[in-house]
C-alpha positions in Angstrom: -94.7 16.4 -43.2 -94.0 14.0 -46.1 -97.0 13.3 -47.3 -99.4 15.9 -47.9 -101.1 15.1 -50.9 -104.7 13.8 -49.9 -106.4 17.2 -50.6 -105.7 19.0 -53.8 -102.9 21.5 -53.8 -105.3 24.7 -53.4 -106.9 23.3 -50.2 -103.8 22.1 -48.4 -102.8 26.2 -48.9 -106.4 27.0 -48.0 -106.2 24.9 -44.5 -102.7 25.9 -43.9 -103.6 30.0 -44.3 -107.0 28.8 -42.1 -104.2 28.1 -39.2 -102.9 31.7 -39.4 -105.9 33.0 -39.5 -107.5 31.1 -36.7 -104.4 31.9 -34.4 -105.2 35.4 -35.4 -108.9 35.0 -34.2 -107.8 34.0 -31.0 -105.4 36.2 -30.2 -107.8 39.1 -30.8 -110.2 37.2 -29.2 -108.0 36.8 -25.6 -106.2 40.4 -25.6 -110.1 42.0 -25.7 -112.0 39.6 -23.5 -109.7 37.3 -21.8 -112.1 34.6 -23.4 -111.2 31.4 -26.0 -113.3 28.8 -27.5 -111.2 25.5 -26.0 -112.4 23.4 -29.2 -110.4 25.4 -31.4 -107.5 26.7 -28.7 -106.4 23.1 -28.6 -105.9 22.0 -32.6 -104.3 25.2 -32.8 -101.8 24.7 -29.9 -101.3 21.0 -30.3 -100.3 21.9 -34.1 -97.0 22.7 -32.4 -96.3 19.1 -31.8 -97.1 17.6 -35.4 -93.6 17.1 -36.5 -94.6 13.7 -38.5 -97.9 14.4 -40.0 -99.0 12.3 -43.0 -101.4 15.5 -44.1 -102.5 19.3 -43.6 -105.9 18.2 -41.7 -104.2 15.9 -39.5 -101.6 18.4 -38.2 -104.9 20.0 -36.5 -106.8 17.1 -35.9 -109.1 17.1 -38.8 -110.6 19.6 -40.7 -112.9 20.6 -37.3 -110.3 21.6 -35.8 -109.8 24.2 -38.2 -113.9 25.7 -38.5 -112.9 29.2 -36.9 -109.9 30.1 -39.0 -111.8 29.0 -42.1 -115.0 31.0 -41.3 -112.8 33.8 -40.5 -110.6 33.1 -43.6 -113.5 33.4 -46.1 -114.8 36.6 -43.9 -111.0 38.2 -44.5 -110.9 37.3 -47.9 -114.8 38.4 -48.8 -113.9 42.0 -46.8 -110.9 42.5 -45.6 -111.7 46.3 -45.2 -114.9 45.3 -43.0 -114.4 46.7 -39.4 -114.5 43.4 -37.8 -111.4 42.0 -39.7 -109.0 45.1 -39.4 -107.5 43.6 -36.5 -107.6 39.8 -38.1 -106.2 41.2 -41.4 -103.1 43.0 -39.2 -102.6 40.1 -37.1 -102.5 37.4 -40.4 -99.9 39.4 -42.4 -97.7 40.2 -39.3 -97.8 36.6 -39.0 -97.2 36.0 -42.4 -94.4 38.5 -42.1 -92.8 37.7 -39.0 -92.8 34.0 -40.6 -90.2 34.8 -43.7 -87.8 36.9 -40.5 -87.8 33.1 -38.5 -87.4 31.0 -41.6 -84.3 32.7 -42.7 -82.5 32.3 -39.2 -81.9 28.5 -39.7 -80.1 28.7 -35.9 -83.5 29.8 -34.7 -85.0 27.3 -36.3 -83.4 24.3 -34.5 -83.7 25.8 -31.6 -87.5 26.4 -31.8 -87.6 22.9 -33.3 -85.8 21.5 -30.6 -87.3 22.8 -27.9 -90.6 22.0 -28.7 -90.0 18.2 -29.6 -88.4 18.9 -25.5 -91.9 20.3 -24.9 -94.0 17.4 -26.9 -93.9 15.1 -23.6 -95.9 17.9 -21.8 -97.8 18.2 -24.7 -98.3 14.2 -24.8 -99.4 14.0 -21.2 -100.6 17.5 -19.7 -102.9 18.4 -22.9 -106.1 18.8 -20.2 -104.4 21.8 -18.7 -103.7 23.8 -22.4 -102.4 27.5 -19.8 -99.8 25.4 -18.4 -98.8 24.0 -21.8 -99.0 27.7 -23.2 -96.7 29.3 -20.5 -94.1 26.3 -21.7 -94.5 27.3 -25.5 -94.3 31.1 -24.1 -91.1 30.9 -22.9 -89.9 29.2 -26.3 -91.4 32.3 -28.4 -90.0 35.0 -25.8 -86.7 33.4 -25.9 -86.8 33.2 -29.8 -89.2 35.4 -32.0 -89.7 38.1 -29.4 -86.0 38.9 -30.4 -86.5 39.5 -33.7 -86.3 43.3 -35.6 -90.1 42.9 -36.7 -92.4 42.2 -33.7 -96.2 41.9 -33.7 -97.9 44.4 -32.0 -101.2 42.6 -29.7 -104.2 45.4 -29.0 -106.5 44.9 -26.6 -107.7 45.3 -23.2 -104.8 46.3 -21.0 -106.8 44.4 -18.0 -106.6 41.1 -20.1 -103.3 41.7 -21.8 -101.1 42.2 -18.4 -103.0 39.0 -17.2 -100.0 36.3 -17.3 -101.9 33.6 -18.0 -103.7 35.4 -21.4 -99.7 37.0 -22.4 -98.8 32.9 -22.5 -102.0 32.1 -24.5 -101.1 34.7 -26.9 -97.7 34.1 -27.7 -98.0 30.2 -28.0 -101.0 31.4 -30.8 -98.6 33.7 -32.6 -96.1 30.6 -32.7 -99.1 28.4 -33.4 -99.7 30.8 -36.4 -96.5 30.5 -37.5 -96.2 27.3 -38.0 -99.0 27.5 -40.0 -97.7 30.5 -42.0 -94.4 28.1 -42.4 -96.6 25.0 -43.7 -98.9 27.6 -46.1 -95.0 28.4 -47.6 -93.6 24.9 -47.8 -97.2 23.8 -49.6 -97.0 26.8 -52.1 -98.5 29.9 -50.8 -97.0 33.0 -51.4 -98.3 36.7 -50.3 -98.6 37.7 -54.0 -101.2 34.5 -54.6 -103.2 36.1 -51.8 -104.4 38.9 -54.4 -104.7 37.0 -57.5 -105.9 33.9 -56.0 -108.3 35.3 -53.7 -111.7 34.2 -55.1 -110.5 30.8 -55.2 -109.3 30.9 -51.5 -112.8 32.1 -50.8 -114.3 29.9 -52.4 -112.4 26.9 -51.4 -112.7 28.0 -47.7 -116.4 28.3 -48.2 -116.3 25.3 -49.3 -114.3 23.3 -47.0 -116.3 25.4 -44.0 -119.8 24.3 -45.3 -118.6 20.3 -45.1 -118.0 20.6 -41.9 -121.8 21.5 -41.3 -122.7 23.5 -38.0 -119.9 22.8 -35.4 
């Protein structure tokens, strides 16, 4: 992404740390009931294959695309102790975690990089069937992160988890979220900002949510 300067600088991060968080969502949401909302599955997934992207809201298809990680965003940052977000709040700084690991092994990098540009025609053409393009990004992320020291630990149902078809939804989410934890980095964000910036994330992903309207 050359060009990300449409939005000011605190909602670029905002949108960004939305992507984390809304792969978070997601994969809490398939390990307990097998279940996804397709709107939001797809800008998440097909974030994968923005390599060229003039801006933050087009890597996810426009700010839409993004509605469930920022409602979920501004819930995490208004209570992150709340019972509903312990799981969301584990998931995002794993994530976040897991992130700084990958970006420091440069050869896993190119390889992620390279396989999913290998991947993109699949992307390009098969984006109506989004569990045969998540078993492809699987196999990238089982070949690559999975071997990392740190790996992220996905509760749930043990009836939906050994389900094939949800284990490849998952992991393309945690690479989904990733990516965005890589692009909240290369914009700015840092883990210490989270603290001291928090009621200006809130507010800025209030903010951003309630332009979107009811979607």
């Amino acid at each position: 992404m050359e060009n990300a300067n449409k939005l000011p600088a605190l909602q670029q991060q905002t949108l960004a740390l939305a992507g984390v968080a809304q792969a978070a969502r997601l994969v809490d949401q398939v390990s307990k009931t097998g279940s996804y909302p397709l709107e939001f599955l797809g800008p998440s997934i097909s974030s994968l294959f923005q390599f060229d992207a003039d801006s933050v809201e087009e890597i996810y298809g426009g700010i839409a695309g993004l509605k469930l990680g920022l409602n979920n965003l501004s819930s995490l940052l208004a209570s992150r102790q709340a019972d509903e977000n312990r799981d969301l709040a584990r998931y995002v700084f794993a994530i976040l975690y897991l992130e700084r690991q990958f970006a420091a092994d440069q050869a896993m990098m190119s390889v992620v990089h390279s396989r999913l540009q290998h991947a993109s025609f699949r992307a390009e053409h098969f984006s109506n069937n989004l569990p045969d393009l998540c078993h492809s990004i699987s196999g990238i992320y089982q070949d690559t992160l999975s071997k990392l020291k740190f790996r992220i630990k996905v509760s749930g149902s043990s009836q939906h988890l050994q389900n094939p078809k949800n284990a490849d939804i998952i992991r393309a989410l945690l690479l989904a979220g990733i990516r965005s934890a890589f692009l909240w980095r290369q914009l700015g964000g840092r883990r210490w900002r989270l603290l001291l910036q928090r009621k200006q994330l809130l507010h800025t992903s209030q903010q951003l949510s309630r332009g979107l309207g009811v979607v």
